[in-house]
C-alpha beads as a LAMMPS data file, in Angstrom:
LAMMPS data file: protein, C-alpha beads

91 atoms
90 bonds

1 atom types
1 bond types

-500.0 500.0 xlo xhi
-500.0 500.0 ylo yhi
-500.0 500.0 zlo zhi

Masses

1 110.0

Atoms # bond

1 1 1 23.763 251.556 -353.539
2 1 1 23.053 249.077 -356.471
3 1 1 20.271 249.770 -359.477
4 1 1 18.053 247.190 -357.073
5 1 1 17.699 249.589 -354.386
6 1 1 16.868 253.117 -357.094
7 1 1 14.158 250.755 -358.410
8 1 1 11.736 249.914 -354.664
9 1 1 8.893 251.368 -354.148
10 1 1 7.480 251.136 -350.704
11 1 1 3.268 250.955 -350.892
12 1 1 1.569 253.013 -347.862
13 1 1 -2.523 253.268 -347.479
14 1 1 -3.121 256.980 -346.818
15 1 1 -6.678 257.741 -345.402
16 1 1 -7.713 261.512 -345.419
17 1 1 -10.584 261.118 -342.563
18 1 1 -12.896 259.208 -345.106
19 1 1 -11.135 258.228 -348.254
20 1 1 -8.278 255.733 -348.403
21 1 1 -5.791 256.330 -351.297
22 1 1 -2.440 254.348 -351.973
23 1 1 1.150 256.222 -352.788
24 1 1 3.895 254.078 -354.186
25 1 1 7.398 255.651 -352.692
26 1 1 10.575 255.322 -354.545
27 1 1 12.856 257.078 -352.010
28 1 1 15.905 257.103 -353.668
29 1 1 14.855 259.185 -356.580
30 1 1 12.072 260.871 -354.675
31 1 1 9.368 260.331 -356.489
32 1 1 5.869 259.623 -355.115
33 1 1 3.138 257.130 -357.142
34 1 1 -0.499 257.887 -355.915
35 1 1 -3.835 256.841 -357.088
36 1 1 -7.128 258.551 -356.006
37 1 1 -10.389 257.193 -357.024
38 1 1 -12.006 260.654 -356.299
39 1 1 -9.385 262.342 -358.943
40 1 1 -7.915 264.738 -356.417
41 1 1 -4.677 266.511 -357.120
42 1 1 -2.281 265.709 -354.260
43 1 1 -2.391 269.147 -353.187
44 1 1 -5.746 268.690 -351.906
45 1 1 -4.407 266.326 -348.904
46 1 1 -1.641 268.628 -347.169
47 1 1 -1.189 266.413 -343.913
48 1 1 -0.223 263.190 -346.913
49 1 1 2.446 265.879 -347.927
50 1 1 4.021 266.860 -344.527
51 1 1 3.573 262.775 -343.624
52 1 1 5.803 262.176 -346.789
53 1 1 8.144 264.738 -346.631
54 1 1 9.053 263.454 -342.942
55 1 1 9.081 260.037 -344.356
56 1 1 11.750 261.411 -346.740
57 1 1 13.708 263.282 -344.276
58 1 1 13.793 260.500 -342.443
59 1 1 15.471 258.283 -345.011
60 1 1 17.733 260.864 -345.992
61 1 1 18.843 261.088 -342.623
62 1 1 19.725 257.239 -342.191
63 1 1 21.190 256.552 -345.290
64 1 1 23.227 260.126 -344.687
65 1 1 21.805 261.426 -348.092
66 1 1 22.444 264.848 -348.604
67 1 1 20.376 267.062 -350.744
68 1 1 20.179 270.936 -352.042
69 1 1 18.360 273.623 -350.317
70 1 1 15.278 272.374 -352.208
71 1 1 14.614 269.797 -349.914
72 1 1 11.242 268.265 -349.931
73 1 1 10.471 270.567 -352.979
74 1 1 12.445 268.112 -354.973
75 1 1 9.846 265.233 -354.508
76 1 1 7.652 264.027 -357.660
77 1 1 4.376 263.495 -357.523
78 1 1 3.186 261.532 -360.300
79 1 1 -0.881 260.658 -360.810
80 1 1 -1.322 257.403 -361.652
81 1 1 -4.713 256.454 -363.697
82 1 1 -6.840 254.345 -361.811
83 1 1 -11.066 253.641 -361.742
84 1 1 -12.833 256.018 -360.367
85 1 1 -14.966 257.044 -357.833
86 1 1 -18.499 258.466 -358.647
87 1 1 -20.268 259.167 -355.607
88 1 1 -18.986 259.816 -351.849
89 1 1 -21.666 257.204 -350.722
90 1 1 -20.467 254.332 -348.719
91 1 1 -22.478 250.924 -350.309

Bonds

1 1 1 2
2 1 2 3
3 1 3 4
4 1 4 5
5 1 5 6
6 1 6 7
7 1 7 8
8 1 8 9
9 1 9 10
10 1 10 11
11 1 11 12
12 1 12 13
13 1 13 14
14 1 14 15
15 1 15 16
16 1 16 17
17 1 17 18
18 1 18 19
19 1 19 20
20 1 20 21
21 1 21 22
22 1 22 23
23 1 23 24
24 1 24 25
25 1 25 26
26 1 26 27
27 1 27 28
28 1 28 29
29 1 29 30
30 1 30 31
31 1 31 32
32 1 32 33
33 1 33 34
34 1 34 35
35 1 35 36
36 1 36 37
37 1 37 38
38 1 38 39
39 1 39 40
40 1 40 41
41 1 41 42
42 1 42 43
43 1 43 44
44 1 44 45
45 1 45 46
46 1 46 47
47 1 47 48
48 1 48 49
49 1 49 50
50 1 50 51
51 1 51 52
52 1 52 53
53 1 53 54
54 1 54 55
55 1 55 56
56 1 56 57
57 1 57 58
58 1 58 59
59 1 59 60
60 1 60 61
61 1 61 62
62 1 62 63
63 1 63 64
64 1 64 65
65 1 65 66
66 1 66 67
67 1 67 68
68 1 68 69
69 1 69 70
70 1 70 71
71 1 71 72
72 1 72 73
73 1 73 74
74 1 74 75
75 1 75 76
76 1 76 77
77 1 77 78
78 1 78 79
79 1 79 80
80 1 80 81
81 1 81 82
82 1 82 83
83 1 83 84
84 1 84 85
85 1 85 86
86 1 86 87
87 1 87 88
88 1 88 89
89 1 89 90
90 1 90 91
């Protein structure tokens, strides 16, 4: 693996049922990049969390990665600022 490949981030649209938000993945150091215009925590969206951990395992698995017992705990989530939201109404 070269510094290149720690550095990619792979972009995925996530919609919850009737909000789109973006993650940025960087899945060599396992850390996750999203940006809500409603200001939710990531918590708030559990399916985006089993979807990425998968997506994780996944890539693990190919590249033969191995990792502690942690697992998918070890994944950062990191809230990036973006505009925001102010009303659930569609225009």
């Amino acid at each position: 693996m070269d510094n290149k490949d720690a550095e990619k981030l792979f972009f995925i649209p996530f919609n919850t049922g009737g909000h789109w938000l973006l993650l940025a993945i960087n899945p060599i150091r396992e850390i996750v990049y999203y940006l809500d215009s409603l200001g939710n925590d990531w918590t708030t969206y559990p399916d985006m969390k089993v979807l990425i951990d998968t997506v994780l395992q996944a890539f693990r698995a190919q590249r033969d990665i191995q990792t502690s017992r942690r697992g998918a705990n070890s994944i950062t989530w990191i809230k990036v600022a973006c505009p925001q939201q102010h009303s659930h109404r569609l225009l």
